[in-house]
Structures are given as structure tokens and as C-alpha cells.
C-alpha positions in Angstrom: -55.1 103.0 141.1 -57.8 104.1 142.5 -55.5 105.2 146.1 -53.1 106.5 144.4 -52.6 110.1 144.6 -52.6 112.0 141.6 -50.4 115.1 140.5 -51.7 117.4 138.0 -49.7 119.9 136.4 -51.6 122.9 135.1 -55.0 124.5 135.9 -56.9 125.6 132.5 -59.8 123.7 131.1 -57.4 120.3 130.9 -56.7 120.0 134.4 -59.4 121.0 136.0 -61.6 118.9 133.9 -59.3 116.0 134.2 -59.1 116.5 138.0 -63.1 117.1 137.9 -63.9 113.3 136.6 -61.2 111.7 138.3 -63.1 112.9 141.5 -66.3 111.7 140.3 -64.9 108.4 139.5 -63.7 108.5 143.0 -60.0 109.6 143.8 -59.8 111.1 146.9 -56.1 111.9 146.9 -55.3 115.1 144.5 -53.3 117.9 144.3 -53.6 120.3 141.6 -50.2 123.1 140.7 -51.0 126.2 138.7 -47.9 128.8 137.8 -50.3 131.9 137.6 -54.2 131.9 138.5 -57.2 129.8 137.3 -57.9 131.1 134.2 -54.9 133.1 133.5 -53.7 131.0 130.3 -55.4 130.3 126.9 -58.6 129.1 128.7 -59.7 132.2 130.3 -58.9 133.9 126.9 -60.4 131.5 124.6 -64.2 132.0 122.7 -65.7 129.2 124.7 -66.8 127.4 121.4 -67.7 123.8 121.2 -69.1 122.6 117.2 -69.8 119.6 116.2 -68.3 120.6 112.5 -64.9 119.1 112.6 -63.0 117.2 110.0 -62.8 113.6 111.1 -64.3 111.1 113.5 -62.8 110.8 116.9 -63.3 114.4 116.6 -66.8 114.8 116.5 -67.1 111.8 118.7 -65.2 114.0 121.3 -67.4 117.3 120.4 -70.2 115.4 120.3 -69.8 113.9 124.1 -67.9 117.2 125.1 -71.4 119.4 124.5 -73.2 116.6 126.2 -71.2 117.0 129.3 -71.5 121.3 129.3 -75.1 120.2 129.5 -74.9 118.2 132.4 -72.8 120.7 134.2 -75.1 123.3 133.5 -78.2 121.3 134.9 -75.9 120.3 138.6 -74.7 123.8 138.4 -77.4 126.6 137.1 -75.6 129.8 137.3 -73.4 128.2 135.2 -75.4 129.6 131.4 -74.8 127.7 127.8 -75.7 129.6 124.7 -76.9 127.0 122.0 -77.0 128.2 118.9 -75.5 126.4 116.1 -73.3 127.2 114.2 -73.2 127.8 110.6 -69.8 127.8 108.1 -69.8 129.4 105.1 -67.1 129.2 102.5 -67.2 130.4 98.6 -63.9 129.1 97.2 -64.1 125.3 95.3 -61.5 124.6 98.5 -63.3 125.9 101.3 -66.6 124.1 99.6 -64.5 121.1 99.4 -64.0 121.3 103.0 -68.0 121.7 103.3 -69.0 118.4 101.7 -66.3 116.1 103.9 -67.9 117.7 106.6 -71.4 116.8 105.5 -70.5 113.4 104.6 -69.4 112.5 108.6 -72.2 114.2 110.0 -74.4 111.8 107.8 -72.1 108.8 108.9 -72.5 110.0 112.6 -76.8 110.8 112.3 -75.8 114.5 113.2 -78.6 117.1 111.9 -77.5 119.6 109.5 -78.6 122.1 106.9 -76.9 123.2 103.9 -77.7 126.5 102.2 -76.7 127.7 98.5 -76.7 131.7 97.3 -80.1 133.5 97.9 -81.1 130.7 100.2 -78.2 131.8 102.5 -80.2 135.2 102.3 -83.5 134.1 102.9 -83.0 132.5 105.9 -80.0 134.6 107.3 -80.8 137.9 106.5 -78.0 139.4 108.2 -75.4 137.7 106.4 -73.8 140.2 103.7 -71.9 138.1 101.6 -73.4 135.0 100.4 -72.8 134.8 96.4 -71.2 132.0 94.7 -71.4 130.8 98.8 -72.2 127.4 100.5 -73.6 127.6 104.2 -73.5 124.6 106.8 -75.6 125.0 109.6 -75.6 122.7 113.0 -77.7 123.1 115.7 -76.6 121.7 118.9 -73.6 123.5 118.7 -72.7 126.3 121.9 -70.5 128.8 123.5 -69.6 129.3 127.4 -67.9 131.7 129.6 -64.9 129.5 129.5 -64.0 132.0 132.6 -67.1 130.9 134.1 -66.5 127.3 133.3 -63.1 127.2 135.1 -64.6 128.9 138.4 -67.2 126.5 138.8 -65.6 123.4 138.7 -62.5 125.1 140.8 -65.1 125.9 143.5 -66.6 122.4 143.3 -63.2 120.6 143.7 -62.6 123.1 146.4 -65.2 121.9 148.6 -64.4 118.4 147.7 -61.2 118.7 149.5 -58.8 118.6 146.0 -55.8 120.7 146.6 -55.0 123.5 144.7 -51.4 125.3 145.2 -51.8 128.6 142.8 -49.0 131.1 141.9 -46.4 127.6 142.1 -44.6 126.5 139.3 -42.9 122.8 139.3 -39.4 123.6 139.4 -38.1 120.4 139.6 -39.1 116.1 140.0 -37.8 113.6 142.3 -36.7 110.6 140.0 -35.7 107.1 141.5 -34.9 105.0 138.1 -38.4 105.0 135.4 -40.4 106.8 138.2 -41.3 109.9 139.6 -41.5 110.7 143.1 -42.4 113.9 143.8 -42.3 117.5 142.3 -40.1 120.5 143.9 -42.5 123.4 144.1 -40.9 126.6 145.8 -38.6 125.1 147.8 -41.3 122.8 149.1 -41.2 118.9 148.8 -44.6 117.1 147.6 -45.1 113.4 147.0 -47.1 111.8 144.5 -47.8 108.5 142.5 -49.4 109.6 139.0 -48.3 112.9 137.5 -49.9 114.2 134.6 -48.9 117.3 132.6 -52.2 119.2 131.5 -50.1 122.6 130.8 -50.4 123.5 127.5 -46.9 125.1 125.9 -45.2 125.1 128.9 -45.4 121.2 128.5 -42.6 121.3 126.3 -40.2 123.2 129.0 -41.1 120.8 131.6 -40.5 117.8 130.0 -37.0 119.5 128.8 -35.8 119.1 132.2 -35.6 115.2 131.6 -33.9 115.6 127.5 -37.2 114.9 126.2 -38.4 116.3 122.8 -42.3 116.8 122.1 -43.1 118.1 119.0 -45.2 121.5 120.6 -44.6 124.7 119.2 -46.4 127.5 120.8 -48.2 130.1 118.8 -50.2 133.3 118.6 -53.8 134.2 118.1 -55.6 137.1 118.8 -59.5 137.9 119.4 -61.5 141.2 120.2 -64.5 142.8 121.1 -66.9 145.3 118.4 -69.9 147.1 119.4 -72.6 147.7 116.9 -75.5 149.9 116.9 -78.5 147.5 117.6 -79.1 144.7 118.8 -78.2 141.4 116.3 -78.5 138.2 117.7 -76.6 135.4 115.6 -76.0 131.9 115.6 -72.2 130.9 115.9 -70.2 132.2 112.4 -67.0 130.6 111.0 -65.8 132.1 107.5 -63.6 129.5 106.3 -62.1 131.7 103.4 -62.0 135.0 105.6 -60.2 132.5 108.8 -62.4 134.5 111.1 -65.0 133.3 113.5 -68.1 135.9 115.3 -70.1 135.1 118.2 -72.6 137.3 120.2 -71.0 138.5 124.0 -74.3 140.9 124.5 -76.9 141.7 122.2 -75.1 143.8 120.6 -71.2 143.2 121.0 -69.8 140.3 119.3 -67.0 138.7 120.1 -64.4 138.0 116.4 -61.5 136.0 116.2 -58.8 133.8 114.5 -56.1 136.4 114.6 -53.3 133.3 114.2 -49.9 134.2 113.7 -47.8 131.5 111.4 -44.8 131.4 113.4 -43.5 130.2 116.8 -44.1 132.5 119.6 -41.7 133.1 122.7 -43.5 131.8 125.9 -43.3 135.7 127.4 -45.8 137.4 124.4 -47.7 140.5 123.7 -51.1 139.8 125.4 -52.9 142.4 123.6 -54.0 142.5 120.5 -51.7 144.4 117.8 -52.2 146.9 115.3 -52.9 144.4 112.1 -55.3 142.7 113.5 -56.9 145.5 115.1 -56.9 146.8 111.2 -58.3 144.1 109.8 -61.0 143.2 111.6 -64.0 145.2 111.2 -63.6 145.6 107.5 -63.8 141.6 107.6 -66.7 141.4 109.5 -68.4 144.5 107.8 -67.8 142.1 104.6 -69.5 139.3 106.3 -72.5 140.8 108.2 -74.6 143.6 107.6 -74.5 146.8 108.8 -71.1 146.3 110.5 -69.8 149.5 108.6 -70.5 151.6 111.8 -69.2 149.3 114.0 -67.1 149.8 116.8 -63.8 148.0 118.3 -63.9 148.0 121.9 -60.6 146.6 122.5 -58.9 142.7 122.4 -56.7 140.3 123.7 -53.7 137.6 122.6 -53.5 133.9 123.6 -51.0 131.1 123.0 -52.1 128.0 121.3 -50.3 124.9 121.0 -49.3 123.0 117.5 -48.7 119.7 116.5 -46.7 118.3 113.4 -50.7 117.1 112.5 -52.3 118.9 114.6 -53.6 116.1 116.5 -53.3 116.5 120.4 -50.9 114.8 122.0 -52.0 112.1 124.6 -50.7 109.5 127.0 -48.0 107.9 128.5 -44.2 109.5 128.6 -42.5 106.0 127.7 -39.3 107.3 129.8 -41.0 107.2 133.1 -43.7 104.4 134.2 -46.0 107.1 135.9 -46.0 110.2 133.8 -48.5 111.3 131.2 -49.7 114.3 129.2 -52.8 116.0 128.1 -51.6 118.8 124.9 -51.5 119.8 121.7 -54.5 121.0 121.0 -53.9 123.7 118.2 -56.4 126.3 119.1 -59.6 124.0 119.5 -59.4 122.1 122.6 -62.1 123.4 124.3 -64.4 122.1 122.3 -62.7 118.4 123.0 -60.9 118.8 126.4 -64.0 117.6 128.5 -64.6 114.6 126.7 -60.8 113.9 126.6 -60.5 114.3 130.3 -63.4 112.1 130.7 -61.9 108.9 129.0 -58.0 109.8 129.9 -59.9 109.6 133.7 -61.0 106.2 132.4 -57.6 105.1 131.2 -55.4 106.3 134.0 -58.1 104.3 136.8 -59.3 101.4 134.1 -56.7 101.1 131.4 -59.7 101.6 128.6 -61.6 104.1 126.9 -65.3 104.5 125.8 -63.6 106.8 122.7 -60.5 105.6 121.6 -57.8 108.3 121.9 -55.0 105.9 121.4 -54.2 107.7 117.9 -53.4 110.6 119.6 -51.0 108.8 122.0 -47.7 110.6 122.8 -46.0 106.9 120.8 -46.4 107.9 117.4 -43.7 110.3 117.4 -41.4 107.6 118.7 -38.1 107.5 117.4 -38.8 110.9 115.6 -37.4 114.4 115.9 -39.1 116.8 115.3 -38.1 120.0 116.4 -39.3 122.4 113.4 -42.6 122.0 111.4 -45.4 124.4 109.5 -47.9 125.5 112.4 -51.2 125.6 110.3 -54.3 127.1 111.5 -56.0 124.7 114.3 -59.5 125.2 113.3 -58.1 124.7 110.0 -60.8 122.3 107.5 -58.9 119.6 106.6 -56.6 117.1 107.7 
């Protein structure tokens, strides 16, 4: 498998990260297609978040090994800078408190340090946090936040001088089939060969793999994030209001970075890309209601992304049982980031080794077999419970 030269569809934080282990595992032929730029889709715009605090265990297995590997790439690469903070949730309803104790009871299961805070003792030890009555906090510490940006660059310019190719600005416009197989991919006019294809292209996943009558249950969908400015400097661990659906992060001293703007509803593929009016509303009065003095606050302007969704919002992994050499990577519902490295890491093991040091099989493309589903709720991704 090893020879074999591997097609990857899609330049974000999947494929690049996918292409990125299956060179340090050894492939030498690789050729990576991108429709825009690197970091042109919902990579470049995402918040760069990776937290430990998710809601079941393959999960925070893949978080866990995910913020491992940011490490690693930060000590063979130092300009590129991780900001570990923690991160602390806070949630007042019985609901959103609910949500609090299943997450304490895996990070016990997994030995993952944690803190809980109740009411005044949110206060004492987070002064800035405004609203904290009738309130339960969560705090983990190895939690972090990159310059997903940043991320992308490096390990393009790595694979770069490790001879991968990248053909930018090309969209696959069509595949070579000879019966279960594919051949090759039609890019421009322009014939190119492979042996292993795999589709790391978020929503457009879904109009590729309609050029062969196959379903996947992906529907794309909105969410929004900006940038306020306050007066002073506030540094702050990572913040995710579970009953305000809004998460804060510091981009400078004293701009913070705010988020979760979902929409409920599937989006076109060609979107608005800025941010709109109700969320640009909305946002500092939540945040004013969250932290202190956030009254003066200023927005500095924001940005729209498209995320992915699931029937369960479980990504979608593995094998396309139509063809014997074409996979996908998707699905991810707004938090992939935080899982994509890992992921690639063991789908790297899978496609050279046929095994996995974290099971993703649950995830596999298989359980939707036999099932179509071409309409379901989309649900927030960083959503609390299954």
C-alpha cells in the first residue's frame, strides 16, 4: 500500500493533516487537489479550538491525542505558537448542568484533571466572569487555541519541500471508473492517475460523490464568528456558555475573538461570507452578559463559515462500499479541528495497515447502509449531549 500513490481531495485541516502523516509514515507518491487556496474554506475561518470537554469517549480519546500532536508540531516547527489555556464551561440551567456532570463523569473515567466551580466560587477565582449565579463552572487545563491559518501554512510548506504535490485553484470535475475502481480524476481538462482516492472536502463531499448516485447524509450549514475590542487588556482562559451557545477566546490582549453564530437550516454551497446583521446584534450584549466590563466594547467586524452535519452528528469515515479504492474523511459538525489531527493520524494507519490505535470504525461511512437520508434536524455541533 505503501507504493501506491494516493489522491486527496481537499486542502483544509483534513487533507493536509491526512497527507501530513501519510508522509511520515512513508508514502512518497501524493498528490494533493484544492478548488480555491489553502485555507480558503471552514479551516482558515474556524477559532482554532481543541477541548478536551466533549460528550463521549472516542471523542476525548481523539482530543486528547489531537492536542498531543499540536504539541509536537509546535516543538519541530517553533514559529508555529499554541495558546494553552483551558477552558472553562459554564452553564446555569438543570439541562446545561446536566450536560456538566456527564462530562465530569468521562473525564474521571479517562484520569483527565478538572475543576468544578459553584456560585461565588466562580467569582473568586474568575473575577472577570459577570454572570455566575445559580451557575456551575468546568474548568480543563490542557486545553488550546491555534492560528488554524498558521496551522495549514506550515504543514503546506513542509509537504512542499517534501516533494507532495499540490494543484491549487483545481476542482475534480470528473473520475475515471473501470468497474468498483477508480482510475484517475479529470482536473481542468487535464488527466491524473491515481490508486487510493480519498475525499477530505468537507460539504462539497456530498456534490462529488453525487456524480456516482451516491447519497451521504451531509448537510451544509452556517455559522458565524467576529472580532470585539475592549478597552484594556483581559487575558482569559477559553469560554463556552452552554446556555448563551456562544464561545470567547483572546486574539490580542485585548480583542477577543466570539462565536457560535449557527444557523438551523441548510445553507446553499455559494453563502454570505460575512457576518449578518442578527448576529452582529446579538453579540456584544451576550458577551457584556457574560464578562465584565464588555458594556464599552467594540465590534471590529466578522466573518461566516460552512460546517458540515450529520444525522448524529458523528463524522463520517471510511470506505465508499461502491468503489474498492475510495474513502472519506467528513462530517464534522462544527468541531473537527479539535479531532481532525488525530483522525488523520489513525485513518493514515488504516489506509497503509488496515488498523487503528483509536477505533474510528463507529464513525464508518457503513452505518448508514441501506438508509436514505436526505432531510434531518442540523443541531448545534458543539452541542452537549449526544
Amino acid at each position: 500500500m505503501i507504493n501506491k500513490k494516493f489522491v486527496i481531495i481537499g486542502a483544509g485541516a483534513c487533507g493536509i493533516s491526512l497527507s501530513y502523516f501519510l508522509k511520515k509514515k512513508g508514502v512518497s507518491k501524493m498528490m494533493v487537489f484544492e478548488k480555491d487556496l489553502i485555507g480558503s474554506g471552514s479551516t482558515g475561518k474556524c477559532a482554532g479550538i481543541v477541548s478536551i470537554q466533549l460528550w463521549n469517549e472516542i471523542d476525548i480519546k481523539l482530543a486528547r491525542r489531537s492536542l498531543e500532536i499540536f504539541e509536537e508540531i509546535s516543538r519541530k516547527f517553533p514559529y508555529f505558537k499554541i495558546n494553552k489555556k483551558g477552558l472553562i464551561t459554564i452553564a446555569r440551567k438543570e439541562k446545561s448542568k446536566k450536560y456538566i456532570e456527564k462530562i465530569r463523569e468521562l473525564l474521571k473515567e479517562g484520569k483527565i484533571n478538572f475543576e468544578i466551580f459553584e456560585n461565588k466560587k466562580i467569582k473568586e477565582k474568575f473575577p472577570f466572569i459577570k454572570d455566575y449565579k445559580n451557575a456551575i463552572l468546568l474548568k480543563t487545563f490542557s486545553d488550546l487555541y491555534v492560528d488554524s491559518g498558521m496551522f495549514l501554512y506550515i504543514l503546506y510548506s513542509y509537504l512542499k519541500k517534501e516533494n507532495v504535490e499540490f494543484r491549487l485553484l483545481r476542482e475534480v470535475e470528473n473520475f475515471k471508473i473501470s468497474g468498483n475502481e477508480i482510475k484517475g480524476v479529470w482536473v481542468k481538462g487535464v488527466y491524473y492517475p491515481g490508486d487510493v482516492f480519498i475525499l477530505c472536502s468537507g460539504v462539497w463531499s456530498k456534490k462529488i460523490l453525487e456524480k456516482f448516485d451516491i447519497n451521504i447524509p451531509i448537510l451544509p450549514y452556517r455559522t458565524q464568528a467576529g472580532i470585539l475590542r475592549k478597552k484594556g487588556e483581559l487575558n482569559i482562559p477559553i469560554i463556552h456558555d452552554v446556555d448563551k451557545k456562544i464561545y470567547i477566546r483572546n486574539e490580542t490582549n485585548d480583542r477577543f475573538l466570539v462565536g457560535d453564530g449557527t444557523e438551523y437550516e441548510e445553507s446553499p454551497l455559494i453563502y454570505n461570507e460575512m457576518a449578518d446583521g442578527k448576529f452582529v446584534y446579538e453579540v456584544l450584549p451576550k458577551v457584556s452578559e457574560i464578562l465584565e466590563d464588555f458594556e464599552d466594547a467594540e465590534y471590529m467586524g466578522g466573518w461566516a463559515g460552512l460546517c458540515d452535519a450529520t444525522p448524529d452528528r458523528h463524522p463520517i469515515l471510511g470506505k465508499i462500499n461502491e468503489f474498492e479504492n475510495l474513502y472519506i474523511i467528513s462530517g464534522f459538525n462544527g468541531f473537527g479541528f479539535m479531532r481532525i489531527p488525530a483522525i488523520a493520524e489513525n485513518f493514515s494507519l488504516y489506509l497503509l495497515e488496515n488498523k487503528m490505535e483509536i477505533d474510528l470504525s463507529p464513525y464508518f461511512f457503513d452505518r448508514f447502509k441501506d438508509k436514505l437520508i436526505d432531510k434531518f434536524e442540523i443541531r448545534d455541533g458543539f452541542l452537549l449531549t449526544d
